[in-house]
N, C-alpha and C positions, 0 to 999 in steps of 0.2 A: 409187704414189700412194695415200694415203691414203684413207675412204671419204668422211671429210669436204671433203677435195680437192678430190674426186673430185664431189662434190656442188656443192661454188662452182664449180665449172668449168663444170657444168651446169645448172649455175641461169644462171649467167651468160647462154649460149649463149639458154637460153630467155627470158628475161627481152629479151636486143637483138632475138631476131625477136617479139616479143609486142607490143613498144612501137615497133619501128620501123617499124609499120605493113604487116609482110609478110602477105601473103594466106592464108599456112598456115602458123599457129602452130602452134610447139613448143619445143625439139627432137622429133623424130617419129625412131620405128622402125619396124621390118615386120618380122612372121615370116614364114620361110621354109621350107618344110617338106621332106619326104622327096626325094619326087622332081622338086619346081622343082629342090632345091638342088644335086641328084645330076647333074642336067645342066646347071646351070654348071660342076660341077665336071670336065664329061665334054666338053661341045660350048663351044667358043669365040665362035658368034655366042647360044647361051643366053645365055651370061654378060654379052655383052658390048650383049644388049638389057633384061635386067634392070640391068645396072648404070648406063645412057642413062635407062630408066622411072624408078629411086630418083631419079636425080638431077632428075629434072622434075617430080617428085612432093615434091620438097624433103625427101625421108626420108633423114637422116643416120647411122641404124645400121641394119645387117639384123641380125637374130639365123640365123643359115648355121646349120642341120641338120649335126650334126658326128657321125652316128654308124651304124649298119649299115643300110640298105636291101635286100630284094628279094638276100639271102644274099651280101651284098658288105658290107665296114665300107673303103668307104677309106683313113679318117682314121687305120684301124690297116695297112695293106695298100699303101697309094698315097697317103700324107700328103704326096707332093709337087704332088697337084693341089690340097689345100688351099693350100700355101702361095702356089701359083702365083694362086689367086682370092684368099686375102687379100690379097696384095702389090698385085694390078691392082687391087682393091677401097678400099685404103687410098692409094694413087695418084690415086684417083678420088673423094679427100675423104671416105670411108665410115668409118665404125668399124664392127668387126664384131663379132658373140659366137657362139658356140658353142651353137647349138639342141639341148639335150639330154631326151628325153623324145617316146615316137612310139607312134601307135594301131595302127600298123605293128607291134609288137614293143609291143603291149600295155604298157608302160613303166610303168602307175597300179599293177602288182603292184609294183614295188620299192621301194614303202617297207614292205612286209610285211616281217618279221623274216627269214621264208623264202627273201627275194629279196634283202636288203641288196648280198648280195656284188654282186650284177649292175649295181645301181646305182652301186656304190664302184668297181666294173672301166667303167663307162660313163663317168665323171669323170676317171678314173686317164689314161685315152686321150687326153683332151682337154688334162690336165696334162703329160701324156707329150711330146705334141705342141708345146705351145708351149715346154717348155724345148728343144726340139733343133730349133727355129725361128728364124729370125731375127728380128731386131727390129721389121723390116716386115710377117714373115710372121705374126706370134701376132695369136690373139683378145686381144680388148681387152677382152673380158668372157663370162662363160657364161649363157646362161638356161636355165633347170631351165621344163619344164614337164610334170608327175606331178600328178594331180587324183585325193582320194581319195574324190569323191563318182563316178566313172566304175566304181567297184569295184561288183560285184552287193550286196557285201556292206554298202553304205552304210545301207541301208535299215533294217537291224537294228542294227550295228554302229557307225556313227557317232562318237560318241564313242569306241571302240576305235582305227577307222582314221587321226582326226587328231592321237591319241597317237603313233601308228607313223610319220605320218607327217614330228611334228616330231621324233620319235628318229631317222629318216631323215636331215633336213634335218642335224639337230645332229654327227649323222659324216660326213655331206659336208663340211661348212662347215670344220670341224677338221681332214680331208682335204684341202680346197685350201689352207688358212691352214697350213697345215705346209709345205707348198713354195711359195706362191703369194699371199702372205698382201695383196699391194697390188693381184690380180686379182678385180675384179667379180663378183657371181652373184648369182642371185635368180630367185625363182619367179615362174610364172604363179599369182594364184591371185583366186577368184571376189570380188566386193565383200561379199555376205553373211556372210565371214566376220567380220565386228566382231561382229555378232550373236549369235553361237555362244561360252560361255562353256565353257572347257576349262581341266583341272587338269592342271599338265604341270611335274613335279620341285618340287611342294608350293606351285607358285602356281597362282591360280586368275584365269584374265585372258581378255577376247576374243583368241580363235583368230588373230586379223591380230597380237594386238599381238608375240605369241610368235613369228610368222614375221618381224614385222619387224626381232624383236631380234635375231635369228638370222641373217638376209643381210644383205646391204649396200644392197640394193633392192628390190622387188616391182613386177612390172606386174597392176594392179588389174585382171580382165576387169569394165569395168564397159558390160556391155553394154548400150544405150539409143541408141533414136533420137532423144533430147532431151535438152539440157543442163538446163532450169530443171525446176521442181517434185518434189513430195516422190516420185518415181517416176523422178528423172533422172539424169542422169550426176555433176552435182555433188554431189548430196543422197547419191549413191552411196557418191562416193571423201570424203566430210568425213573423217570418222573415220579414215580412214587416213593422210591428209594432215597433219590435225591431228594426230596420234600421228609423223607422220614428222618433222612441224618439231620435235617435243620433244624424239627419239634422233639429228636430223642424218643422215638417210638419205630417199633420195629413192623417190618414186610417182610412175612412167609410168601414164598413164589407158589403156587398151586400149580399144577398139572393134571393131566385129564389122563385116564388108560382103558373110557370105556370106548364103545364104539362110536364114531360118526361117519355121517355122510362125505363131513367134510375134511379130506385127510389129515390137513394140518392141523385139526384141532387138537387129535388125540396121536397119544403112542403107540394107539391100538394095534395098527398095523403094520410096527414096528417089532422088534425083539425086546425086551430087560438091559441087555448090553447097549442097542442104541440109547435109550433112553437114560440110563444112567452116563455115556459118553459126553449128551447133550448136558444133563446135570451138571457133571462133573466141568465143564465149559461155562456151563453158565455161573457155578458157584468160583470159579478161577477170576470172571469178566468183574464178578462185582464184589469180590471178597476186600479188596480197601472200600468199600461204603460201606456207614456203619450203622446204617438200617435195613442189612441182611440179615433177616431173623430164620435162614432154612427154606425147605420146601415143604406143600403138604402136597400128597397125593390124593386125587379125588377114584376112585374111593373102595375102599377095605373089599368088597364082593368083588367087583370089576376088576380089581387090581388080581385078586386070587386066578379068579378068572382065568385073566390073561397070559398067568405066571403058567398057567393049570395045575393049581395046585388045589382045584378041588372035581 
């Protein structure tokens, strides 16, 4: 499928629960990180209560952690428990993708030059994987999450790092499109970047517009416990949105529901009803642009968490 396809299909999807009056507008994703995802892939009733939660939370893709934990890589070693949690997952109405990127295995070093190979062998797996999968068992898409403001080095380096980082992007992206050219990918990456003005192969453009042109998606972390005002989630993702309706690639809005220090970051210290009211405002504010691809929630434990449903 094509990316623009791939985009009406998703638009579509969001566009029937936004106006059909459903109570949790999207489409909505969830990440899933190291070790939620290592124990679906390990214990049968994990799995088979995260995949009960997704579907009562109305969240239609998980992005599944697809890569080494705690000195085990299944995905390269036991890729048939992957297939065995895609398949029940895709059964169970889910799309999935391929979580790649972990604080586990410090990840934010490989877009350094030094570290390329480790990122192009982290992708390769994932590629690897779904061609000797079957139809039911492949990710339906990858999300890359590598933040290169996590590096000690941002503070000096800055502009350095989001050079490296779209040289990065740029030999991944040419790495899946060589064998996989109709499979999904795209980064996590903060809403600040419109603001950051970067010269990358003699153009000189904000930092989002250069990642956008490069994946086929992005989910904006645009973290805020409020949809309206010049401080909010919508004021956040404009620029992105609006840049995504001009290239035909779609923006998931990310949200935060673990803790912070800093209130507005997260919904933490909110209820499920605010946070979903704020949604529901923000998917009303930009539901005529047509680079609303959903929300994702950041992330599957934190979110339970909060809910206390565990």
């Amino acid at each position: 499928m094509t990316a623009r396809r791939w985009l009406a299909a998703l638009l579509l999807t969001a566009s029937t629960l936004v106006h059909a009056g459903d109570t949790r507008p999207g489409p909505r994703a969830i990440w899933i990180w190291e070790g939620e995802s290592y124990a679906m892939l390990e214990d049968d009733a994990a799995a088979r209560t995260a995949i009960a939660f997704l579907k009562d939370k109305a969240i239609g893709t998980a992005y599944v952690y697809a890569d080494a934990y705690e000195g085990r890589n299944l995905i390269a070693t036991q890729p048939g428990r992957y297939r065995t949690l895609v398949r029940r997952m895709h059964a169970a109405g889910l799309k999935v993708q391929a979580l790649l990127g972990s604080g586990y295995l410090h990840t934010e070093r490989y877009l350094l030059p030094e570290h390329r190979r480790a990122a192009q062998a982290m992708l390769q797996r994932v590629l690897d994987y779904n061609a000797a999968a079957a139809p039911d068992e492949r990710f339906d898409g990858i999300s890359l999450d590598i933040e290169p403001h996590i590096l000690d080095a941002w503070a000096t380096s800055k502009m350095e790092l989001l050079g490296d980082f779209l040289d990065m992007s740029d030999a991944l992206v040419r790495q899946k499109n060589a064998v996989a050219p109709g499979l999904p990918m795209g980064p996590a990456i903060p809403f600040w970047y419109d603001g950051i003005q970067v010269e990358w192969k003699g153009r000189r453009r904000p930092m989002n517009e250069h990642v956008q042109d490069l994946y086929d998606t992005v989910a904006l972390m645009d973290y805020r416990d409020h949809a309206e005002g010049g401080d909010g989630i919508v004021s956040h993702a404009r620029d992105e949105l609006d840049y995504a309706a001009r290239i035909g690639k779609p923006v998931v809005i990310g949200v935060e529901t673990m803790p912070n220090a800093i209130r507005k970051v997260s919904f933490h210290h909110l209820r499920e009803g605010d946070m979903e009211r704020e949604l529901a405002e923000t998917a009303r504010a930009v539901a005529g642009l047509p680079g609303f691809g959903g929300f994702a929630i950041h992330h599957y434990a934190a979110y339970r968490r909060w809910l206390g449903a565990d």
